[in-house]
ZAVO-530958 format. One record per residue: x negated, y, z negated of N, C-alpha, C in turn. Coordinates in pm, whole numbers, plus 32768, in hexadecimal, padded with zeros to 4 digits. Last residue first. Example, Ala and Ser with C-alpha at 12.3 -4.5 7.8 and 13.67 -1.06 7.14 Angstrom:
// residues 2
7AFB7F1F7D3C7AA97F967D367AF680037CED 7AD97DC77CF47B327E3E7CF47AD87EB67CF4 
***
This chain:
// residues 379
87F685F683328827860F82858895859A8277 87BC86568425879E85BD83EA879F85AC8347 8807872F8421884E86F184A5884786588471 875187F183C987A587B58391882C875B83D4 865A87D584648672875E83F886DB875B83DE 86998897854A8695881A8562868F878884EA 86A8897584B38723895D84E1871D88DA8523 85B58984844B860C899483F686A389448470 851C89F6852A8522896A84F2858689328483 84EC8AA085F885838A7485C1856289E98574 83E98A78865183FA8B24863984988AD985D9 83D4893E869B83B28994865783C18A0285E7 848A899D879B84B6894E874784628943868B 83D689E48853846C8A60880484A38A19879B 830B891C8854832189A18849837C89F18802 83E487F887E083A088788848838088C6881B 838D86F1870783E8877F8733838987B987AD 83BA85958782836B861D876B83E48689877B 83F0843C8756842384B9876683E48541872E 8396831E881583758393881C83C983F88821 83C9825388E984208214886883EA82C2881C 83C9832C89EC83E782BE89E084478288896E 8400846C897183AF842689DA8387835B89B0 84D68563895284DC84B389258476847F89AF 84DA869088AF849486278933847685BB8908 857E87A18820855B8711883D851286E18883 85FA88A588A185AA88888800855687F087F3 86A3886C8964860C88B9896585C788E888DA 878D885E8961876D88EA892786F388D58957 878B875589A387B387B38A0787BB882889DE 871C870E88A586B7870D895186E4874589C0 87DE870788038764875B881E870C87688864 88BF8647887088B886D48857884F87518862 880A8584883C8816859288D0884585FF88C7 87E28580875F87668584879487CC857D8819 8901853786F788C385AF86B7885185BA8740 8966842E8772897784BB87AA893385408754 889D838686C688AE83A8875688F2843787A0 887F836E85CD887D84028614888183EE8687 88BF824E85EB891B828C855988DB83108598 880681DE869588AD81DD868288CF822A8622 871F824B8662874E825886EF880B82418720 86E381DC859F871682528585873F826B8625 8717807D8518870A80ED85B4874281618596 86BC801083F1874B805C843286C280A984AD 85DC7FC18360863B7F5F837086C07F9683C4 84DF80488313858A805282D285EB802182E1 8423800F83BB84208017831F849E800A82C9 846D7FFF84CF84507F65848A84477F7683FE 851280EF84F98551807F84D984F27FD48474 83E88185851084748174848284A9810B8493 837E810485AA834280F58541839F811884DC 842C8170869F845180D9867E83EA809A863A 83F78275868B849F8241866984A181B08651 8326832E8637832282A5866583AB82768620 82F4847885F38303843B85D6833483AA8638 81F58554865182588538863B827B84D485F0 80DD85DF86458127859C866B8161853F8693 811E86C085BE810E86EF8641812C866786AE 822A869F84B2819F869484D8819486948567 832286AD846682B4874D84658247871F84A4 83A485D1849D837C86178523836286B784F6 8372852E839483418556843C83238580845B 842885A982ED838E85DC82E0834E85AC8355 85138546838484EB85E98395846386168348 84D4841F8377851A8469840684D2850083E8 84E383F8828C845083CD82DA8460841B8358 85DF842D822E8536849681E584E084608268 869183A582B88693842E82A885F3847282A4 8628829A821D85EF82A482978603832F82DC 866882E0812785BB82D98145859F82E581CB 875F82F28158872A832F8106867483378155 87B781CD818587DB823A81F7876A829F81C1 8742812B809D86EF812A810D870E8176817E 86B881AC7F7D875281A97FDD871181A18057 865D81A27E44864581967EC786D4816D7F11 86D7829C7D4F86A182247D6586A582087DFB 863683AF7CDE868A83837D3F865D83197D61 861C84697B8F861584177BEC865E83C67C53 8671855B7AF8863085597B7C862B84DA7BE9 86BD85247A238722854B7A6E86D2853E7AEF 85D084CB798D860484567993867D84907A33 84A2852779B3852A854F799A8595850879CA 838184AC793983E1848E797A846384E27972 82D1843D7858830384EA786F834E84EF78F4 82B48332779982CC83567806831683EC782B 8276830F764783008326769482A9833E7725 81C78355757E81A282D875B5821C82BB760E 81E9841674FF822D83CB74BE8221834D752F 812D84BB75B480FA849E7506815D844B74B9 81F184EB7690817384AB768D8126846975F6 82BE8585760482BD84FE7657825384C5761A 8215866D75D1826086077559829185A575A4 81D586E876CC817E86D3766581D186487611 82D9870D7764825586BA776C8214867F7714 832387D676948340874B76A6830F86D376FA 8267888C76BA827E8864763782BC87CB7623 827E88D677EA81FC886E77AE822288587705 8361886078C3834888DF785A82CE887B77F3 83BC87B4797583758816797083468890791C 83818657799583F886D6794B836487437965 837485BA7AD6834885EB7A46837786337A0F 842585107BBD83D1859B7B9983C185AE7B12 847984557CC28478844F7C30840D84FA7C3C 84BE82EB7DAE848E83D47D8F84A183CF7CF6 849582197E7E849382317DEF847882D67DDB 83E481DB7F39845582097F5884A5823D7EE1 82FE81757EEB835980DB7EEE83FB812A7EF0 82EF82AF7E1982BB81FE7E21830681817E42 82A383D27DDD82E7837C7E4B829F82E97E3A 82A184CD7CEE82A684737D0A82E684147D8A 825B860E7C9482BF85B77CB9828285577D02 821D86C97B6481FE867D7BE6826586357C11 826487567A75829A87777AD8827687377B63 8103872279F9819D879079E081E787827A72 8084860C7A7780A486617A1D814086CD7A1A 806485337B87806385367AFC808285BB7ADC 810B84947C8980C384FC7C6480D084EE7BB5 80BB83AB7DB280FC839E7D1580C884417CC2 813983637EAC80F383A17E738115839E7DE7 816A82BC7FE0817582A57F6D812282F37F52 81F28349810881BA82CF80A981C1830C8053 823483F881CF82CF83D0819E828983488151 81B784A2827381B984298291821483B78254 81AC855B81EB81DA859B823581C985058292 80E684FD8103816E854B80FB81C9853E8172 801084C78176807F8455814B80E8846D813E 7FA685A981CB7FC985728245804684ED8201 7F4185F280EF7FC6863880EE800685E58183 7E49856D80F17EB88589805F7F3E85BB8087 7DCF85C481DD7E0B855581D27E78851C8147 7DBD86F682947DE9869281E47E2A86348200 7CDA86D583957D6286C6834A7D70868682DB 7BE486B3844D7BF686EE83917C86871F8367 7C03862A85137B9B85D7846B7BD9864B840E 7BE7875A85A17C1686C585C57BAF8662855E 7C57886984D77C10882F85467C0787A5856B 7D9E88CB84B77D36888484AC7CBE886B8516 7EBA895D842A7E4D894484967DF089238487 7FD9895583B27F85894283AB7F5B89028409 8119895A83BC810789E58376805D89BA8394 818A8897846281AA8916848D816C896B8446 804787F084BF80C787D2845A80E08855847B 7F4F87F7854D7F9F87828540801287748504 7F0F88E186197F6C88E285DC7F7E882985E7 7D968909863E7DE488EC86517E7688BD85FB 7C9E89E186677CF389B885D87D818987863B 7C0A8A5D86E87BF289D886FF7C1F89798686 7C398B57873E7BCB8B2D86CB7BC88AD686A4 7D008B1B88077C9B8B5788477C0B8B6187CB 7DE18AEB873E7D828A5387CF7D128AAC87C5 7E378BD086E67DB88BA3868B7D788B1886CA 7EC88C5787597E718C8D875B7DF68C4586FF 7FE58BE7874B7F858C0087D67F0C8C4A87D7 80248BBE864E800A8B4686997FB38B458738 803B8CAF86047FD98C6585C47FCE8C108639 80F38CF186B280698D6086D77FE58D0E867E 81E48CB6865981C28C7686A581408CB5870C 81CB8D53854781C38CA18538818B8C6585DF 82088E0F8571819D8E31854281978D7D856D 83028E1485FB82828E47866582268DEA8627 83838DEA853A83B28D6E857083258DC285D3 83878EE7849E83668E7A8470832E8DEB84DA 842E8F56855783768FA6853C831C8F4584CF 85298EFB855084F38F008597846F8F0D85AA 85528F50842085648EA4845D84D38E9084F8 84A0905F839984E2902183DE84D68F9F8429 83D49068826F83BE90658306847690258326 845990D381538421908A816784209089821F 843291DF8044849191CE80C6843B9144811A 848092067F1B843391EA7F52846491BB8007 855392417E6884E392AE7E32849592697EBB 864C91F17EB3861192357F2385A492877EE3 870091537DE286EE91CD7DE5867A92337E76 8669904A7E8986FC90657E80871D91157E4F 8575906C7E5B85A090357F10864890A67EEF 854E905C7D5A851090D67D9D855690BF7E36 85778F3C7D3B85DB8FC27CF685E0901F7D32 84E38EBF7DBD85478EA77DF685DC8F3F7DC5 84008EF27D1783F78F3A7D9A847E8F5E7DCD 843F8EBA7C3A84138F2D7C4384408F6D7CAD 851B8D5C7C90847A8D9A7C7284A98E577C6A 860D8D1A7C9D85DF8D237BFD85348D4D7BE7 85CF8C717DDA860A8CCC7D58860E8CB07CCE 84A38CBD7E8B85258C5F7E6685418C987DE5 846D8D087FDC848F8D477F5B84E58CDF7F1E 83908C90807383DC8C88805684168C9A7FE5 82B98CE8817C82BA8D30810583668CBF80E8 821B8C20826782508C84826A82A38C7F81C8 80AA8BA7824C81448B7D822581998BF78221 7FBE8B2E82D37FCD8B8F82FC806C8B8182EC 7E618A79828D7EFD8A8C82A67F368B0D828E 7D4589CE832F7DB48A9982FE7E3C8A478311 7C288969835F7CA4896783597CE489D78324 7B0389FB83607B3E894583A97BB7895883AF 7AD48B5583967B1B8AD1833E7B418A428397 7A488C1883DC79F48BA984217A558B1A83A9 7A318D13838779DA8CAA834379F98C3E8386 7AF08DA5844A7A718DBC847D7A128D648416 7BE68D3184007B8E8D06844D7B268D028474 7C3E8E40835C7C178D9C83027BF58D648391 7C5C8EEB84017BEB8EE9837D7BE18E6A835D 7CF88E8184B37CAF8EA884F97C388ECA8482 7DE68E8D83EE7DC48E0584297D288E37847B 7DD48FC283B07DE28F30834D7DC38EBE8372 7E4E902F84A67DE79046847B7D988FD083F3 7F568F9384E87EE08F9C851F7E3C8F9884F3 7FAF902184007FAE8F7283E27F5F8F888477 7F87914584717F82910183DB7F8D905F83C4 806290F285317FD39123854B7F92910C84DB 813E90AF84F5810F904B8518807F906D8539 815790E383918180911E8419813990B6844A 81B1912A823A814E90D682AC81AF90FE832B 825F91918154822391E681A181EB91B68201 8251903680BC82C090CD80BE8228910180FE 81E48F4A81E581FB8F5281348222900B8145 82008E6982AA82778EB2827382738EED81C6 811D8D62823081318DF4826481C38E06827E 80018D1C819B80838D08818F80A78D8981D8 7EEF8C0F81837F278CBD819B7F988C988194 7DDB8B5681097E428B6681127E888C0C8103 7CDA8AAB81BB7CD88B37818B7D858B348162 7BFE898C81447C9489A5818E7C848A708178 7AF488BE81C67B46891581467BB9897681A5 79F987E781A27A8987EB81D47AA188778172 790D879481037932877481A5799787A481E7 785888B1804C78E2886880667905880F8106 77668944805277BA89017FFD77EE886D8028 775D89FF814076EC89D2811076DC895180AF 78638A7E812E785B8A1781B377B889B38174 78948AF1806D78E98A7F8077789B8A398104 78378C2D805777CB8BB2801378238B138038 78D88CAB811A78848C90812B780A8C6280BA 79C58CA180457A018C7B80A4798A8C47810A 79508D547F6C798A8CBC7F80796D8C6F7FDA 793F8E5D7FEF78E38E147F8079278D6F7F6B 7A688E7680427A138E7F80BF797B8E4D8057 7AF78E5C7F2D7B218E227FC77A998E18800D 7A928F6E7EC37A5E8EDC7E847A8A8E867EF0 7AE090327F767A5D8FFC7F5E7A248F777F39 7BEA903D7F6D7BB08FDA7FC17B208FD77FC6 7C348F957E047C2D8FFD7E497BE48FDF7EDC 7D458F0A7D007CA58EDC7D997C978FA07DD2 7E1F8ED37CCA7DB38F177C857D238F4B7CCE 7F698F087D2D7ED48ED87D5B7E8E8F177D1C 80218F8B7D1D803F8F827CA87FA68F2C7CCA 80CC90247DF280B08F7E7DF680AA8F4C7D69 803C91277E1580CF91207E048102908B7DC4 7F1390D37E1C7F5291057DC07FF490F57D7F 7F4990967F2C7F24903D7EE37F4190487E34 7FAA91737FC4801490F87FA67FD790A27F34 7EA5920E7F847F1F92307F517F8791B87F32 7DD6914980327DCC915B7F8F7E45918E7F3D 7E09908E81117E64911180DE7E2C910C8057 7E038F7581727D5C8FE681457DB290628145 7E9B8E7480C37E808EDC81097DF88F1F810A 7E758D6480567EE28DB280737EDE8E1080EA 7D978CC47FE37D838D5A80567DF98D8C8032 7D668BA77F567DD58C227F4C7D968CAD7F4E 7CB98ABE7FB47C928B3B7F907D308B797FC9 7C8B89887F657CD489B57FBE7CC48A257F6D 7B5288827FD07BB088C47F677C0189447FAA 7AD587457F9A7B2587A77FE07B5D87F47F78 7A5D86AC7EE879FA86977FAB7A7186EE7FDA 79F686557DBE7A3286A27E3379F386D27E88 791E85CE7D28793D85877D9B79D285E47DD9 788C86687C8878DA86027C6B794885BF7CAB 781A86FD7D1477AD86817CFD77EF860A7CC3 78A087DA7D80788E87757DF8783F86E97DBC 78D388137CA4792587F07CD8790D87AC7D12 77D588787C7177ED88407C0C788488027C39 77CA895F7D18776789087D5177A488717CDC 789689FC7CCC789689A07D63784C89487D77 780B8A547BD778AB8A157BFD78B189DD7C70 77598AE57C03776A8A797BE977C58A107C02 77C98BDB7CC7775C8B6C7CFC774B8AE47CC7 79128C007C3378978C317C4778438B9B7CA4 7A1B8C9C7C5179D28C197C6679468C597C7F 7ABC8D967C1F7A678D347BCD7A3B8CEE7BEB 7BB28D717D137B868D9A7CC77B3D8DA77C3D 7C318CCF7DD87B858D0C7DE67B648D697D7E 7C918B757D627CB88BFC7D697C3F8C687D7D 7CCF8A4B7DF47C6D8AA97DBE7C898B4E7DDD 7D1188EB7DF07D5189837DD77CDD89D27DAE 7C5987DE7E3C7C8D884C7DCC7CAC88E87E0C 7C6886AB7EB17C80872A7EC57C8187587E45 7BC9856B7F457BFB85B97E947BC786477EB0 7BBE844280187C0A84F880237C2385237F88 7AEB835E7FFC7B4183927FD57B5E84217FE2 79DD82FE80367A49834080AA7AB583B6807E 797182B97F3A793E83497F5C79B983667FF8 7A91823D7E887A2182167EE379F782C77EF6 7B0581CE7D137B0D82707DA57A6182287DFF 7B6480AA7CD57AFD80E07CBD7AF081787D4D 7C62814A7C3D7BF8814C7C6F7BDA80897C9E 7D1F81897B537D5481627BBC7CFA81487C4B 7C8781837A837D1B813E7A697D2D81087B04 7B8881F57A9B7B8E817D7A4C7BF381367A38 7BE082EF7B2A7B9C826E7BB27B6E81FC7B3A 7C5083627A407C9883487AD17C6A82E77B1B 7B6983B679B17BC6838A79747C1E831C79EE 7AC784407A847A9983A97A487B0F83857A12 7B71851C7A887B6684D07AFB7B28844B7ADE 7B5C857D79927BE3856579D17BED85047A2C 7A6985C3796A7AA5855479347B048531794D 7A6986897A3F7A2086267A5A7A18859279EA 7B06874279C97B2B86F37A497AE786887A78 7A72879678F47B1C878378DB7B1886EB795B 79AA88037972797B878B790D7A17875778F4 79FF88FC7A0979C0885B7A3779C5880379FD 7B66897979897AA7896079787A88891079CB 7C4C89E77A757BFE896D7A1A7B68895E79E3 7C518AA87B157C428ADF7A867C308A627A1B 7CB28A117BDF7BFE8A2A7BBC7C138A787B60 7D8C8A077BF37D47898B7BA87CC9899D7B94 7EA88A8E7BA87DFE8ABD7BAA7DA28A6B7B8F 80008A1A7C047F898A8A7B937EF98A977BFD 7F5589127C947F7089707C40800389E17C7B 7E9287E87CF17ECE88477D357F1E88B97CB7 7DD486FE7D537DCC874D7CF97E3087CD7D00 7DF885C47DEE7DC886737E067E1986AF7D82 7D5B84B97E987D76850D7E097D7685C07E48 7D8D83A07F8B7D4B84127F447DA884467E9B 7DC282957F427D7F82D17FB67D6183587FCF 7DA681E37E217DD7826E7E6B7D76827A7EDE 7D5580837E097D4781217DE57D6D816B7E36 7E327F9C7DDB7DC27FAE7E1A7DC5805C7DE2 7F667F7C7D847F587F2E7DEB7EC77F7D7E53 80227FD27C9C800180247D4E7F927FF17DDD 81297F967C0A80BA7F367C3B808E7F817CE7 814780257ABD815D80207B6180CE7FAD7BA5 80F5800A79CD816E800B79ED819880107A8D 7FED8094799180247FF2796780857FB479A7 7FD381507A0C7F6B80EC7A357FB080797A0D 808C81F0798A80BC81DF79E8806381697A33 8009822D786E805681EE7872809981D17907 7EF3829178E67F17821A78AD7F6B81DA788D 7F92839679427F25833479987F41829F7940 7FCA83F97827802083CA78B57FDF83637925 7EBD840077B17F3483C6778C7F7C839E77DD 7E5384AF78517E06844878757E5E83E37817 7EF885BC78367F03856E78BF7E9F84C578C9 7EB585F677447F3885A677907F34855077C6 7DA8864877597DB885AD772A7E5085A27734 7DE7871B78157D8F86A6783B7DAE860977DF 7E5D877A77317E988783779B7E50871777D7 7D5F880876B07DAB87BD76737E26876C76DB 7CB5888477757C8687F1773E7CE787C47706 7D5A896677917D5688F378067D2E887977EF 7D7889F076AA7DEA89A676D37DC88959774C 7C778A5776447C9D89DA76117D2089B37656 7CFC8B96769D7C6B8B4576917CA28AED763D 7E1F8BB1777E7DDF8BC6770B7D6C8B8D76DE 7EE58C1478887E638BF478697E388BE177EE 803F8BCC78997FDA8C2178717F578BED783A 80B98AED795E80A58AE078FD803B8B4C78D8 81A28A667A59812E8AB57A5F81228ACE79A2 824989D07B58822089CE7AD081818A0A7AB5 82AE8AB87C86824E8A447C4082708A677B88 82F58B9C7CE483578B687C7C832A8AD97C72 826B8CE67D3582518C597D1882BF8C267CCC 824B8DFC7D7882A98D777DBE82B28CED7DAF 81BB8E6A7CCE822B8EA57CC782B08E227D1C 80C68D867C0F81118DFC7C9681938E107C8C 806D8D9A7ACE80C58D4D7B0E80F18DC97B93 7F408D947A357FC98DC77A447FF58D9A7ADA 7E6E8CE37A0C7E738D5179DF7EEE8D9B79B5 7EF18B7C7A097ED88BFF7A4C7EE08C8079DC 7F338A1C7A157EFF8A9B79C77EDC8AE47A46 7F8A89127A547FBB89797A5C7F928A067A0D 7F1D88527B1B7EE788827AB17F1689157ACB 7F9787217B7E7FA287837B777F7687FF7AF8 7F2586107C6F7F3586337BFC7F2B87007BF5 7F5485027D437FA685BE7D307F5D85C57C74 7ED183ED7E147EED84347D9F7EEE84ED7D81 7F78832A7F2C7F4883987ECD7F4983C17E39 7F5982097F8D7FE1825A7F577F4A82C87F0D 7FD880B980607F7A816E80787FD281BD8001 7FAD7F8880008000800080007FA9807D8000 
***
């Protein structure tokens, strides 16, 4: 069985204005303590599941995971490749990295404890939006980063976001055209989504903040995709480009509809089609765990349905460039989606959102730019 490992380290300075991750205020002693959670959970999930060989990768993801000490993470990670190991040097192990503070050690002390990738939150090179954001980084520290990673690291991702309040498409121009000139293996490039009960979403609704139009949005997205072949970043998934070898393979499972198992505040879980997510508020985390309970939220979980899974395998699909194999679903799930959407996918090929090339289903182009309107067709 192919299945990933998620673990989530939710600490940060302070929390962006758009974030509605589990997130947890920075404090000295709260990451080591937190660590031995998570090496609680670990152990109790090593016992209890049968995963059948070690993770095909690990990624570290947040909050602020490089506000993790080294010495935190590097017992973390022995802790991890003694339950669920033995980790090979192939192995894909990402960390989240924020550019602000990392110093020389830190990378080099990363790369020794065997991270071979790591993903840098750019956002932007607007120092104002960045501000507005609630981003601590400045683009100095960005552009001081961004060139010690290649000397380092085999792989490393840049991550931007665009449709953000005041951006234009000359301005997200200008942004993609800074973060290229370092020369990134991979970039993703995610348009802004306000979700509610954030800051931002408040500020959307009173109009303290005016956000790009549908349209000046939908440019910016399809100016990524035509302007970054030519830096030899190619679009394998709608929001991420790569050079050829250096696609996340951590997130490729995702979007491949396998198995992942995540640990801490608020992770979520896929196993054997199986879903589930962690409680999210760390007090109760916490007291789970120390009463030797499983941190599980019990409301969360969705037991396997095989219309269900085969839905998910269908529309994390066809984000990917490509596509998806109609008669690799059927052999997983046991149902021809070719019967049960038949007329959906013939609908959308005569929109021109679609292209059924053989057992082969890809979005188009325009199809793409509307993606929204092509999953939910397979809801």
């Amino acid at each position: 069985m192919t299945w990933g490992l998620y673990v989530h380290l939710p600490f940060c300075a302070r929390k962006c204005v758009y974030c509605d991750f589990p997130v947890v205020l920075w404090k000295p002693g709260r990451p080591e303590a937190y660590a031995q959670l998570l090496q609680r959970e670990a152990s109790l999930l090593a016992s209890s599941l049968d995963l059948k060989g070690p993770p095909a990768t690990l990624y570290f993801g947040g909050g602020t995971p490089s506000t993790t000490p080294p010495s935190v993470l590097k017992d973390l990670l022995r802790h991890l490749g003694n339950l669920f190991g033995p980790f090979s040097d192939a192995m894909e192990i990402t960390l989240e990295v924020n550019p602000e503070g990392v110093t020389e050690e830190d990378l080099l002390a990363w790369r020794a404890m065997g991270i071979n990738r790591v993903s840098v939150g750019v956002q932007t090179s607007c120092e104002e939006t960045l501000r507005l954001l609630g981003r601590r980084h400045t683009r100095d520290q960005v552009e001081r980063l961004l060139t010690r990673l290649p000397g380092i690291f085999p792989t490393w991702n840049v991550d931007l976001i665009y449709g953000l309040p005041g951006e234009d498409l000359s301005s997200w121009k200008e942004t993609l055209s800074w973060a290229l000139s370092f020369g990134p293996p991979h970039l993703s490039a995610y348009s802004l989504q306000v979700e509610e009960r954030t800051p931002l979403w408040h500020w959307v609704q009173t109009k303290k903040v005016v956000l790009p139009p549908e349209e000046e949005v939908a440019d910016m997205m399809a100016y990524v995709r035509e302007y970054l072949p030519a830096f030899g970043l190619f679009p394998y998934e709608i929001s991420n480009f790569a050079r050829p070898g250096h696609e996340s393979r951590h997130n490729l499972l995702y979007w491949r509809n396998e198995n992942y198992l995540g640990l801490g505040l608020g992770a979520h879980s896929h196993v054997e089609g199986i879903r589930w997510a962690n409680v999210d508020h760390l007090g109760r985390y916490r007291e789970l765990l120390l009463k030797g309970l499983s941190p599980v939220d019990p409301w969360s979980v969705i037991p396997f349905d095989r219309r269900r899974s085969l839905s998910d395998g269908l529309i994390m699909g066809l984000r990917l460039a490509e596509g998806v194999d109609l008669l690799a679903l059927k052999e997983r799930y046991g149902e021809d989606p070719r019967e049960i959407y038949g007329k959906a996918f013939a609908s959308l090929e005569q929109k021109g959102l679609l292209a059924l090339e053989g057992t082969r289903v890809k979005l188009t182009p325009k199809g793409v730019l509307l993606g929204n309107l092509v999953f939910q067709e397979f809801l």
